[in-house]
C-alpha positions in Angstrom: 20.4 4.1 6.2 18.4 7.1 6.6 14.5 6.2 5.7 11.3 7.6 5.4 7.5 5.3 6.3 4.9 7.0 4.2 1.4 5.8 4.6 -1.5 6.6 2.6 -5.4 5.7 3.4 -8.4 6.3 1.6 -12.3 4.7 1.2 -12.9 2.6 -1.2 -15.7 3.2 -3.6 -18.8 1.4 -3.3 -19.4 -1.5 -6.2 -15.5 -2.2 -6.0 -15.3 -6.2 -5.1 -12.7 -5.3 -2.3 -14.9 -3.4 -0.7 -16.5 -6.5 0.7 -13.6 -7.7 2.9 -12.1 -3.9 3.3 -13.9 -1.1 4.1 -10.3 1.3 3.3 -7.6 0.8 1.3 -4.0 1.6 3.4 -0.5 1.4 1.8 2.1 1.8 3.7 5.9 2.5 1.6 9.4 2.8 3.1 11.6 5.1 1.1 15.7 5.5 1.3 15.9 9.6 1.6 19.4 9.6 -0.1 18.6 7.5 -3.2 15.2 7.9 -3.7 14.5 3.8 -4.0 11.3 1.8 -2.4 12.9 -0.5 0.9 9.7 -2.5 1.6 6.2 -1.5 0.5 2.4 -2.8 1.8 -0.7 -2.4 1.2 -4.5 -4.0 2.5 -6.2 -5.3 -0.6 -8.2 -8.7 -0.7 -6.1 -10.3 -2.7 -2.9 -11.2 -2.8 -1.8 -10.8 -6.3 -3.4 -6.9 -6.0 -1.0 -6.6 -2.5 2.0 -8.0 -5.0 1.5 -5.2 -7.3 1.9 -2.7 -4.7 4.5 -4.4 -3.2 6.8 -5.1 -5.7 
């Protein structure tokens, strides 16, 4: 299997409640090149529903 790791990572703005535990937000996805489907995704929110949404 031929994959890609993508990673994106940006502040978060102040007055968000997240911004309390995390100072920046990461995610993180793992993409198969050939059919164009999410392998594993991941992200650094607080919570872990927010993380679930992100991670499918």
């Amino acid at each position: 299997m031929n994959t890609y790791l993508i990673a994106g990572h940006a502040k978060l703005p102040q007055g968000m409640a997240a911004r309390n535990v995390y100072d920046s937000l990461t995610i993180t996805l793992e993409l198969d090149v050939k059919y164009g489907v999410v392998i594993d995704a991941d992200c650094t929110l607080a919570t872990e529903h927010a993380g679930g949404f992100f991670a499918g």
